[in-house]
C-alpha positions in Angstrom: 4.1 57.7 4.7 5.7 59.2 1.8 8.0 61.8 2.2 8.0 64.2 -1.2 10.5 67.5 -1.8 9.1 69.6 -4.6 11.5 72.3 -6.2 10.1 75.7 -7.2 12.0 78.9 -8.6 8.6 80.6 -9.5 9.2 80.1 -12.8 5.9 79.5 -15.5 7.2 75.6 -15.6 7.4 75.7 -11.8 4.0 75.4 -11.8 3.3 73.1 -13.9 6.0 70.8 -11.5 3.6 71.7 -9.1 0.5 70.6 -10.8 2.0 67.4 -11.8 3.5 66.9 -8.4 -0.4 67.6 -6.7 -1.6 64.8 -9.3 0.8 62.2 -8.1 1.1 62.9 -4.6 -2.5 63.6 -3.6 -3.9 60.1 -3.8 -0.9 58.6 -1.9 -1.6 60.7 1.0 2.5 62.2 1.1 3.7 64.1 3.5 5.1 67.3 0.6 7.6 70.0 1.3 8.6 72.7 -1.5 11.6 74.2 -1.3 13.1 77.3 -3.4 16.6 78.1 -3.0 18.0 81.4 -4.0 20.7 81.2 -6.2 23.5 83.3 -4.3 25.9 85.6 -6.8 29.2 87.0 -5.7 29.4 90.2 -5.5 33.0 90.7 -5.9 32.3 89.5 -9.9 30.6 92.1 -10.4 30.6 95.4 -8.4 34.5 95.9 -8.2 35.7 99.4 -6.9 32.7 100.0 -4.6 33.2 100.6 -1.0 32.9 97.6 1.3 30.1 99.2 3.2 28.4 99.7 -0.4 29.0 96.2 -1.1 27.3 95.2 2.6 24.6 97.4 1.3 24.3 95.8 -1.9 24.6 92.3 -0.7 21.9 93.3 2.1 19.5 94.6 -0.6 20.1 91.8 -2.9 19.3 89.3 0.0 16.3 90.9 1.2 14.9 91.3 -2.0 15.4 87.3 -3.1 13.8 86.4 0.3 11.2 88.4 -0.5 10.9 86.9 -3.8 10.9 83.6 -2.2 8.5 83.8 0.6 6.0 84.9 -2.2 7.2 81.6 -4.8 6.7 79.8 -1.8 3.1 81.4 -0.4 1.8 81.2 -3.8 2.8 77.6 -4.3 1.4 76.3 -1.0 -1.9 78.6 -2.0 -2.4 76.0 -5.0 -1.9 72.9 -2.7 -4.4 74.2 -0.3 -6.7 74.7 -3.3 -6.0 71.0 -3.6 -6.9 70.1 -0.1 -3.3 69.5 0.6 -1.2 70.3 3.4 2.4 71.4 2.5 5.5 72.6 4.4 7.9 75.1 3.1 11.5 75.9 2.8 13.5 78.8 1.4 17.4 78.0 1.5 20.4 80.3 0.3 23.0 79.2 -2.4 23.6 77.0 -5.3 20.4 75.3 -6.1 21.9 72.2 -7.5 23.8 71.5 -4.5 21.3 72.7 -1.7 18.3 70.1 -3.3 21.1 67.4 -2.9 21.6 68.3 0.4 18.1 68.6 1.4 16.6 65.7 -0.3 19.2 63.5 1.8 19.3 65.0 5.1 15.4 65.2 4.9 15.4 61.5 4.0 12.9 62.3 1.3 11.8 59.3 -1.1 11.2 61.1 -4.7 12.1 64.7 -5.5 9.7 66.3 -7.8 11.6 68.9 -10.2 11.0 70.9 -13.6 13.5 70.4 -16.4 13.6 74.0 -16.7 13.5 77.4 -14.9 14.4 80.9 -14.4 17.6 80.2 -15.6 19.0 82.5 -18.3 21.5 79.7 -20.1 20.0 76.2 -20.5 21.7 73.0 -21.3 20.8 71.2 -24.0 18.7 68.6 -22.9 17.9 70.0 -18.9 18.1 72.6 -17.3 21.4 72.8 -14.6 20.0 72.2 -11.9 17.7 69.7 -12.5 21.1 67.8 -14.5 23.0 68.8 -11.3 20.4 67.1 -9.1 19.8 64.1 -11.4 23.8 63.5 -11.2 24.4 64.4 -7.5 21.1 62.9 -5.5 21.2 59.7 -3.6 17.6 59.7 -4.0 14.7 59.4 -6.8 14.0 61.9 -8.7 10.9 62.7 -11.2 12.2 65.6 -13.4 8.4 67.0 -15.2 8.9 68.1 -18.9 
């Protein structure tokens, strides 16, 4: 069987990734996880001068509040797979999205990660997004990157 990682960040395009990734995986019968990874900022950039129990607070907000915001990306997407009769798996990971897709796509031993070429991100290469570039560069395995 068919082992397929789909990347969401919630974005519009997200979904559209998703579409396209219910279209080609549904008649093969894969086995699909999404994954969302929350893109972890350091603090010390930019909250100098606040107390480091303020900055535990902060960081503890922060955190909360992205896993929150993932657990719903990630309940909404498996919502439209269901709609599509399809089963789905879920993971929600901390840190630089790039990287963690990398990591997951090999360790998961995945055979074709499904990605948009754009997302949330506020500054966008020229021709794709960073992460999906980042993950076309750094994975060992396929990857179908939906325009």
């Amino acid at each position: 069987m068919l082992k397929i990682l789909v990347t969401t960040d919630g974005s519009k395009h997200s979904f559209r990734t998703v579409s396209e990734a219910i279209r080609i995986t549904k008649p093969l019968n894969a086995e699909v996880t999404v994954l969302t990874v929350a893109h972890e900022i350091p603090l010390f950039n930019y909250h100098a001068g606040l107390a480091s129990d303020q900055m535990l607070m902060l960081e503890q907000s922060m955190k909360e509040t992205a896993e929150n915001s993932a657990k719903e990306i990630l309940k909404k997407t498996e919502a439209v797979f269901r709609e599509n009769d399809m089963e789905v798996k879920t993971i929600y990971l901390h840190g630089h999205p790039g990287e963690v897709i990398c990591q997951i796509a090999d360790k998961g031993d995945y055979d074709l990660v499904i990605m948009g070429s754009r997302g949330l991100g506020g500054l966008k290469e020229f021709i794709l997004g960073s992460v999906s570039n980042h993950v076309a560069h750094c994975s060992k395995k396929s990857i179908l990157i939906v325009k």
